[in-house]
TIGUDO-235061 format. One line per field, with one value per residue (C-alpha): residue number from 0; residue in three letters; y negated, x, z. Coordinates in steps of 0.02 Angstrom, whole numbers, plus 32768, in hexadecimal, padded with zeros to 4 digits. Layout:
BEGIN
num <- c(NUM, ...)
residuo <- c(ALA, ...)
Y <- c(Y, ...)
X <- c(X, ...)
Z <- c(Z, ...)
% end
This chain:
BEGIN
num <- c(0, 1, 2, 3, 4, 5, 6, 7, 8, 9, 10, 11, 12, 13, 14, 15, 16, 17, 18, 19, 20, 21, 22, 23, 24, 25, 26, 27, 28, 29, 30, 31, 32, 33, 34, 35, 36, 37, 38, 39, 40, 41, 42, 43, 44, 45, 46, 47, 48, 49, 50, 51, 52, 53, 54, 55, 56, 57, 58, 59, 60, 61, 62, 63, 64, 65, 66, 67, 68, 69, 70, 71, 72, 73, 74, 75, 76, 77, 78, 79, 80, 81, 82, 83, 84, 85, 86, 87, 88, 89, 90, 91, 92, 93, 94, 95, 96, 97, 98, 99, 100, 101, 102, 103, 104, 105, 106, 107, 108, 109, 110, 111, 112, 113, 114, 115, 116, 117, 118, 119, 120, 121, 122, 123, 124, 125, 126, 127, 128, 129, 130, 131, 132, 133, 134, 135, 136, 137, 138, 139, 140, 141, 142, 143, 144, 145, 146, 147, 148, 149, 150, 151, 152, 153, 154, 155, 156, 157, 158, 159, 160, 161, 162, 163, 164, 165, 166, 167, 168, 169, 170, 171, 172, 173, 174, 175, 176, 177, 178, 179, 180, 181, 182, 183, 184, 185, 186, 187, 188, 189, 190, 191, 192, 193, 194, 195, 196, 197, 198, 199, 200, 201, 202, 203, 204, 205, 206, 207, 208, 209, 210, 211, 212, 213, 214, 215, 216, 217, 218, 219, 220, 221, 222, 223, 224, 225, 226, 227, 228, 229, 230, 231, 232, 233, 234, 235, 236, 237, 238, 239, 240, 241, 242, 243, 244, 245, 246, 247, 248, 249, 250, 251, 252, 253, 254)
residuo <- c(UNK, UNK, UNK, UNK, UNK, UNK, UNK, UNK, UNK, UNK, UNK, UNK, UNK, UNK, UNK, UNK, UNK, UNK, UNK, UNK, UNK, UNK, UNK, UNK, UNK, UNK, UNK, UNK, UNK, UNK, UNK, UNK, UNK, UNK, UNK, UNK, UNK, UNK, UNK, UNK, UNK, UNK, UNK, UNK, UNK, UNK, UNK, UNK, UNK, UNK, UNK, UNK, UNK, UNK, UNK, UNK, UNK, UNK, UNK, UNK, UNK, UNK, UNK, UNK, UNK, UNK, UNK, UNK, UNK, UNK, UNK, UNK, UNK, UNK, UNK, UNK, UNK, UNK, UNK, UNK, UNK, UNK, UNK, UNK, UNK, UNK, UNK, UNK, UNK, UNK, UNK, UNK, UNK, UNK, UNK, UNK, UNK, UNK, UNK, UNK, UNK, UNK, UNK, UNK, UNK, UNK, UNK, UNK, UNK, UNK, UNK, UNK, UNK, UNK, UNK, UNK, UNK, UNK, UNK, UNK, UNK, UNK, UNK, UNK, UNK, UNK, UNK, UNK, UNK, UNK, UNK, UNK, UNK, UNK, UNK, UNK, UNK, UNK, UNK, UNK, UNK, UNK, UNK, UNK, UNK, UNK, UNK, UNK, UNK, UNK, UNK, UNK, UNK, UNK, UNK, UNK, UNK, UNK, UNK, UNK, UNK, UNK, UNK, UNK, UNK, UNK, UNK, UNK, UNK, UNK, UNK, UNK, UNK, UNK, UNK, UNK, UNK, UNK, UNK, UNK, UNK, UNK, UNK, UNK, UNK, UNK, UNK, UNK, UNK, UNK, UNK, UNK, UNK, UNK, UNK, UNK, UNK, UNK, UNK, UNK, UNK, UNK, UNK, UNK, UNK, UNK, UNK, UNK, UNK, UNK, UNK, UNK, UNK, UNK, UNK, UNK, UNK, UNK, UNK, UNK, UNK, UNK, UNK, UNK, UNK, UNK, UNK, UNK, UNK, UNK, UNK, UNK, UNK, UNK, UNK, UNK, UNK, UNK, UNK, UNK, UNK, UNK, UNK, UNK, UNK, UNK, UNK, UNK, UNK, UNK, UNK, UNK, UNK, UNK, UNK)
Y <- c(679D, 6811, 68C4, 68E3, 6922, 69F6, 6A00, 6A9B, 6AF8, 6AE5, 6B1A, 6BBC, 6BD6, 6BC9, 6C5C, 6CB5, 6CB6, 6CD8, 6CF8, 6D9B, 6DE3, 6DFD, 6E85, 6ED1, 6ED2, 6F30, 6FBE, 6FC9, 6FA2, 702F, 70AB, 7068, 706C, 712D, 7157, 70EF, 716C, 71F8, 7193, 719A, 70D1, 70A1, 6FE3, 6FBC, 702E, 6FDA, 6F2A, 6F6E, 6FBF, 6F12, 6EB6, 6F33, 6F31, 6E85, 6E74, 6ED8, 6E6E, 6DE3, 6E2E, 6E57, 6D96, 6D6A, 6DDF, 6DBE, 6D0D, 6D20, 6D9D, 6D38, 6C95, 6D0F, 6D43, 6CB5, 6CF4, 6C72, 6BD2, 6B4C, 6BA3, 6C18, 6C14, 6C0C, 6BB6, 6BD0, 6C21, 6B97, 6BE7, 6BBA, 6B08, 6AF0, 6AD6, 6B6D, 6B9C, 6C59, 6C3D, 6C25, 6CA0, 6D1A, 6CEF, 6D01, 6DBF, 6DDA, 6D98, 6DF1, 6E8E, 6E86, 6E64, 6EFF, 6F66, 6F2B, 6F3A, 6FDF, 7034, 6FEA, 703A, 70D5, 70D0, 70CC, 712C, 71D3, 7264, 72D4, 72CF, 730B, 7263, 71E7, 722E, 723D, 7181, 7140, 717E, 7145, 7094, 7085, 70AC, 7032, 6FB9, 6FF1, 6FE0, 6F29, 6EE3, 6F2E, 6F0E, 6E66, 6E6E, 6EBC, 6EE8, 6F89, 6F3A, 6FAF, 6F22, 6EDE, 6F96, 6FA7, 7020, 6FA4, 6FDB, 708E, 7047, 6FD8, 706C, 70D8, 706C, 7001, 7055, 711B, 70FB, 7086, 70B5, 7173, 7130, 70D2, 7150, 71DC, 7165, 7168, 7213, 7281, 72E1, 72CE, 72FB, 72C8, 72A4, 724F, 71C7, 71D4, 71AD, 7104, 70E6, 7109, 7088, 6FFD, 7004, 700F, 6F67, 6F20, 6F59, 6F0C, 6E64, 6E97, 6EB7, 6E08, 6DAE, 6E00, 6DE8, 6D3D, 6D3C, 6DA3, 6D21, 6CD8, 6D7A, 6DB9, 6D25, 6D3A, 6E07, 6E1E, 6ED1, 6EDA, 6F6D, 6EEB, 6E9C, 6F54, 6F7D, 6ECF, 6E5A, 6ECA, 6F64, 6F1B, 6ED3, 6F87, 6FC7, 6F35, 6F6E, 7024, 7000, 6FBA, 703D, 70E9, 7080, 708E, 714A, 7144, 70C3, 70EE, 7135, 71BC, 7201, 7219, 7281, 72DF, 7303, 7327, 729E, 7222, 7197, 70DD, 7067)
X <- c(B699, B71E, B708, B6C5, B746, B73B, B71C, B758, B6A6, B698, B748, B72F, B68B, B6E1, B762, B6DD, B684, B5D6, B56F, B5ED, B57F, B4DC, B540, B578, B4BF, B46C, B4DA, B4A8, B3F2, B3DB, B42F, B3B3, B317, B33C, B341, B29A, B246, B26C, B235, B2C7, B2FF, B361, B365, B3E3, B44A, B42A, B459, B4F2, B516, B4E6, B55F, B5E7, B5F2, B5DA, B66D, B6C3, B6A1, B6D9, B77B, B79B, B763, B7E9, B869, B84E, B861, B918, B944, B927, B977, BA08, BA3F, BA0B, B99E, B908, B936, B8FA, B8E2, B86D, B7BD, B73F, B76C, B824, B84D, B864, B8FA, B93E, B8F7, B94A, B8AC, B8D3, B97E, B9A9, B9B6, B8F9, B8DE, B921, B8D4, B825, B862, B87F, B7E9, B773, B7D5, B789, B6EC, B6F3, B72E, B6A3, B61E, B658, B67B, B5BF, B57C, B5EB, B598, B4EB, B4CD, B546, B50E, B598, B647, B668, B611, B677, B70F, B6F6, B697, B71D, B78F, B72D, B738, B7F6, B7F1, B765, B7D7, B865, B812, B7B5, B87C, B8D8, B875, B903, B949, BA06, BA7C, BA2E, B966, B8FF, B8A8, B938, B937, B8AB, B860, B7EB, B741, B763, B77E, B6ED, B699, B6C0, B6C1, B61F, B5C4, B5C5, B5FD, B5AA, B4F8, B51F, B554, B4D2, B44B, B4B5, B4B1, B3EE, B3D1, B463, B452, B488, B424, B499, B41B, B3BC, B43E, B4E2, B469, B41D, B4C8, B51C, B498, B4C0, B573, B57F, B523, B5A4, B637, B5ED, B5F1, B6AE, B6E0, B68F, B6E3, B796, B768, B754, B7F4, B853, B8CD, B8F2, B90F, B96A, B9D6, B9F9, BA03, B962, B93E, B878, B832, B7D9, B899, B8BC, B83B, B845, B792, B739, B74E, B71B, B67E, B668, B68F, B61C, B593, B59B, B5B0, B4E5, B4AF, B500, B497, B3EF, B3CE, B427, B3A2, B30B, B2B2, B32B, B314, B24F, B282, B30E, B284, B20B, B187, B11A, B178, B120, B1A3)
Z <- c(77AE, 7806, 781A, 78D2, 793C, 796A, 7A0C, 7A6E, 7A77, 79C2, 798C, 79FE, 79AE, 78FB, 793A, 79A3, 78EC, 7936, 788C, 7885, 791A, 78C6, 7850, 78F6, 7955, 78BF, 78DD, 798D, 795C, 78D4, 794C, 79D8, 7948, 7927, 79EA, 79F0, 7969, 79CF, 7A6F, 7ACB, 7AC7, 7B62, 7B5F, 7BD3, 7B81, 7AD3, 7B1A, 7B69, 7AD0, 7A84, 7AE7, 7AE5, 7A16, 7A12, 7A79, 7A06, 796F, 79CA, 79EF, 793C, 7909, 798F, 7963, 78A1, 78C8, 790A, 7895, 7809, 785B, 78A4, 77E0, 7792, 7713, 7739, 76D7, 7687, 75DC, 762A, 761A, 769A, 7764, 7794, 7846, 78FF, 7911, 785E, 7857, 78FF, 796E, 79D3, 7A04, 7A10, 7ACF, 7AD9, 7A67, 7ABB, 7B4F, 7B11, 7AC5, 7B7D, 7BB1, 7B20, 7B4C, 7BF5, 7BD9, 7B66, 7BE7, 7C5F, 7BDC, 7B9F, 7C54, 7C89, 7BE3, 7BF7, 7CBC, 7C95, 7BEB, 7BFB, 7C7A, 7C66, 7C89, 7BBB, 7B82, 7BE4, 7BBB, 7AF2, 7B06, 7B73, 7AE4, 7A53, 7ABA, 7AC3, 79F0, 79C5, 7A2E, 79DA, 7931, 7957, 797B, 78E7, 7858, 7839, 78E6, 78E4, 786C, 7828, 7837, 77C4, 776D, 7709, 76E1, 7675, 76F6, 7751, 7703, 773F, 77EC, 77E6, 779D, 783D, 78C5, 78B3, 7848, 788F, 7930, 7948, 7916, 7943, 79EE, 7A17, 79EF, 7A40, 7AFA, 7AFA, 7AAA, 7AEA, 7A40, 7991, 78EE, 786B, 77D9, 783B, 787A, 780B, 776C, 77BE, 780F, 7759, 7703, 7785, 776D, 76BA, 76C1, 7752, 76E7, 764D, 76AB, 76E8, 7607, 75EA, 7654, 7620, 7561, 758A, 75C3, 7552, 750F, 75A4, 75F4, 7560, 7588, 763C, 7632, 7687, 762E, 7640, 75DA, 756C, 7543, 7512, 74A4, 7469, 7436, 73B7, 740A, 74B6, 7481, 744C, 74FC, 7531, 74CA, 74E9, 75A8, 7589, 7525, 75B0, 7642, 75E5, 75E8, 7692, 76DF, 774E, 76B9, 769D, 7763, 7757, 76AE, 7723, 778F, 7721, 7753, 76FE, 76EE, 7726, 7722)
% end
């Protein structure tokens, strides 16, 4: 029997890379579980916040996908689901087309978040500015010829941009405060987690990238030592998890 045919839905889906998203919610859902404890959850700001960083994922997913198909680095040694673009189901015309479009949608998600959650003139001008880099950050991770992921540098950036940001962000919309134990700790936990996910995926890849001069940080510190990474990546988001706030703040823990 023949392999059914893609059809267009299901080769965007495949680029959109949807399961990607539920790494991105949990960011905005820790951030919006701290602002909860201290009763100060703003819902439609969460789902905007939802919607705006979901966006973002998708943008990267989008902009990773041409990257890769734009230098050539996903073939058919790799492991894992090559790029549309590079198996030639999407042409770079389209692609860019739907960066234009998810760039948009950004912009109206972000200026409607930016609308509703900030009350001073301060806010939307450092969150209009932390926009334009998360932007920035979600295109060049393959995208251009200095893209920080074939750097080595991509778990910092991952590290920054949706984990910190992201969860400091969020809680800072529906609080208008910032206790730093209290949210960089969770939002340090979550990431480490995300990133871990991020080091698999490159270790998988580390021939194939070593190949094609894709310079992930697993390539550089080569299999051994990046299992190591891997492994102490698990171990840094334990005392960092929920656990380690009620100790922070001196409370009985029940979790």
């Amino acid at each position: 029997m023949n392999a059914s045919v893609p059809t267009p839905i299901t080769t965007w889906l495949e680029s959109l890379r949807p399961r990607t998203l539920q790494l991105t919610f949990a960011s905005i859902v820790v951030g919006s579980a701290i602002a909860t404890w201290h009763n100060s959850l703003k819902p439609s700001v969460a789902l905007l916040a939802l919607l705006t960083a979901g966006l973002l994922q998708i943008l990267s997913n989008l902009a990773n996908d041409y990257g890769d198909a734009a230098k050539g680095s996903d073939k058919e040694d790799r492991i894992g689901p090559l790029c549309c673009m590079q198996k030639g189901m999407i042409t770079q015309a389209q692609m860019k087309q739907a960066l234009v479009i998810t760039l948009m949608l950004i912009a109206i998600a972000g200026g409607s978040l930016i609308a509703v959650a900030c009350e001073q003139p301060s806010d939307i001008i450092g969150f209009l500015k932390l926009g334009v880099l998360s932007i920035i950050a979600a295109i060049t991770y393959t995208f251009g010829n200095k893209s920080y992921g074939y750097l080595g540098i991509g778990d910092v950036s991952v590290l920054v941009f949706f984990g910190w940001l992201s969860v400091a962000g969020t809680y800072y919309l529906q609080t208008h405060s910032f206790n730093n134990n209290m949210v960089m700790l969770p939002a340090t936990a979550y990431r480490l987690l995300a990133t871990a996910v991020l080091n698999i995926n490159n270790l998988r890849n580390i021939d194939s990238d070593r190949a094609n001069g894709k310079n992930t940080l697993a390539m550089q510190l080569g299999p051994q030592r990046a299992r190591v990474y891997y492994a102490a990546e698990q171990c840094y988001a334990l005392p960092c998890s929920p656990c380690a706030i009620c100790t922070v703040r001196g409370a009985v823990c029940s979790c």
